[in-house]
N, C-alpha and C positions, 0 to 999 in steps of 0.2 A: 479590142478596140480597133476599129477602124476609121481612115479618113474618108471625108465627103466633097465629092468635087461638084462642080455646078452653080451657077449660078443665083441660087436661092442658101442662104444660110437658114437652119433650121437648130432652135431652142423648143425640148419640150420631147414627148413621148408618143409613140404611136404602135399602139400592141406590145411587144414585147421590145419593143427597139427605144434609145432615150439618146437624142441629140442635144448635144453641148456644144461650148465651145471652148477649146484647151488651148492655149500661147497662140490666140488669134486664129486658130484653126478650128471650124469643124469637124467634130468627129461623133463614131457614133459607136456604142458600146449595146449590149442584149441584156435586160434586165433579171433580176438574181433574184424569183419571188421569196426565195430562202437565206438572204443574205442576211435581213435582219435577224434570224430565229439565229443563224449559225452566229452575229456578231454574240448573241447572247447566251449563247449555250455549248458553243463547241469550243474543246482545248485549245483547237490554232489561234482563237483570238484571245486566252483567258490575258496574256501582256497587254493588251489591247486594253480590255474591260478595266483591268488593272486602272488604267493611266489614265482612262478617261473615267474613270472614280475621281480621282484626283481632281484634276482639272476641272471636274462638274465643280468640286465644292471650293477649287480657287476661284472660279468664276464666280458663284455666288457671289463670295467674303470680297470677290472684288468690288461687286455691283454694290451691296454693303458701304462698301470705303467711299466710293462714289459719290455715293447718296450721301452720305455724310457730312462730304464736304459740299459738294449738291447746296444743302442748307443753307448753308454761312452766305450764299447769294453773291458769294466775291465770283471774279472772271475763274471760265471754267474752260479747259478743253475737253470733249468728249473722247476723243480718241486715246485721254489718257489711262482709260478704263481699259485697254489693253495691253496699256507698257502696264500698268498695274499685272494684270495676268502675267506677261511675259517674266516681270524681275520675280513673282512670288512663285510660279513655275519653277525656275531655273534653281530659286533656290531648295525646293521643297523634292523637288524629286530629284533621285539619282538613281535606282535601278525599279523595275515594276514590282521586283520581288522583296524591296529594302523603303516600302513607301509609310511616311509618315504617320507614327498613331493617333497625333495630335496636332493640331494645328492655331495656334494660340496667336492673340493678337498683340502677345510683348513680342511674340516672334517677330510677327506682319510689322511693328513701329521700329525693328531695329535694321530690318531689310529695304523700310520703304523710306529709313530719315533722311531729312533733307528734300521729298519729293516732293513736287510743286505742279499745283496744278491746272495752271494757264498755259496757256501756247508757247511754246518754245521764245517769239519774238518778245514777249513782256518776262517770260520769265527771270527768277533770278536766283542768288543763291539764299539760303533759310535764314534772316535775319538773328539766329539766336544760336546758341551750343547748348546740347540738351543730353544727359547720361542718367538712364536708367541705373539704380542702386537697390537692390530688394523691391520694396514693395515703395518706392518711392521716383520718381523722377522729377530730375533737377534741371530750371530751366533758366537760363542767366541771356539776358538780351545785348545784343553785339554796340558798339557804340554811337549814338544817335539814333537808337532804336525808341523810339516812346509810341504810346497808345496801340499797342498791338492787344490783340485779344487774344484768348487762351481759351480751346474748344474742347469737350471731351465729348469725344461720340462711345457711344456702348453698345457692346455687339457680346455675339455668345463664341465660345471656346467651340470650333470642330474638331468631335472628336472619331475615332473610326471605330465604327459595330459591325458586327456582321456582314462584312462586306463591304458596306457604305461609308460618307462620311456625313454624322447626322450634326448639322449646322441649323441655325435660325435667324432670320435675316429680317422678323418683323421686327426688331427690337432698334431700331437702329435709332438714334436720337441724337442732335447736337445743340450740347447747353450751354449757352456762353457763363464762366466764372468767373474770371475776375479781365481788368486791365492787369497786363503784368508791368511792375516797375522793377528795376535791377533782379536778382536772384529768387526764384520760389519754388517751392517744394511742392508736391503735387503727391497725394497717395494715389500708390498706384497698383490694378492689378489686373490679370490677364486678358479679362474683358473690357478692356481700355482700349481709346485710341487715340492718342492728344495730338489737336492742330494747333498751328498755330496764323490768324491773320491779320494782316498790316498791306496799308498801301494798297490795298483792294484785290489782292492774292492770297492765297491760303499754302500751307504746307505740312508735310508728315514731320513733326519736330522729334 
């Protein structure tokens, strides 16, 4: 990598040469016609490949959660579609060689509870206490809590084959069931995702 001095900043490619711009600086690097073959086929990157396995199929399952809530039409922030990656990231991976066989969405509701997904300024904390039990989750509303709704979006279990992880992200749907009043029970199972909203916010309960 090299810097560019001069008057003209330059973004973009010209033969083998590809100018950017790095921490407000210019610079210019020689392009690697083999960089892509080597990301996917040589041992120096198999950590690489590894991780960015992963990461393809949190991003999906994020965009997934997204959309989900997406639905329900309450205030949305779009940027939270990346805290979503960042906290399912941090939880899911620990070494390239130690990565997850399965990736289940009882996991995703007990990593993402309480998450809320409006802007920081409105948001607030999840109106209800909510505890997974078997195939059941229990959802009891905090005090002064009335007419909130209760969502289940449905999504499919990613599981890892052959390499990949094979997920499906057409399935996603949010059914409103009931109003909740004081304590309900809700069966429950891995291809779940229950929100909860009130007050024109929605959250991972």
């Amino acid at each position: 990598m090299a810097k560019v001095k001069g008057i003209i900043s330059l973004n973009g490619s010209i033969n083998n040469l590809v100018f950017y711009t790095l921490n407000g600086k210019s610079v210019c690097r020689m392009r690697d016609p083999y960089r892509s073959e080597k990301l996917k086929t040589s041992a120096a990157f198999e950590q690489t490949r590894k991780c960015s396995t992963l990461f393809k199929a949190i991003n999906a399952m994020a965009t997934a959660i997204y959309r989900m809530a997406k639905q329900s039409g309450q205030k949305m922030d779009y940027l939270k579609h990346g805290e979503i990656v960042k906290k399912l990231y941090k939880h899911f991976y620990t070494t390239p060689d130690a990565l997850p066989k399965r990736i289940s969405y009882e996991e995703i509701q007990r990593t993402l509870k309480g998450f809320c997904f409006a802007k920081e300024r409105d948001a607030r904390s999840v109106p209800c206490m909510s505890q997974i039990d078997g195939n059941s989750l229990y959802i009891r509303l905090k005090a002064g809590v009335s007419d909130a709704i209760l969502l289940i979006g449905q999504g499919v279990v990613s599981e890892f084959s052959e390499g990949d992880y094979i997920t499906e992200n057409t399935m996603q749907q949010i059914e409103e069931v009931e109003n909740i009043n004081g304590k309900i029970r809700i069966p429950y199972s891995t291809n779940n995702l229950v929100m909860l909203q009130y007050g024109g916010l929605i959250w991972v309960v």
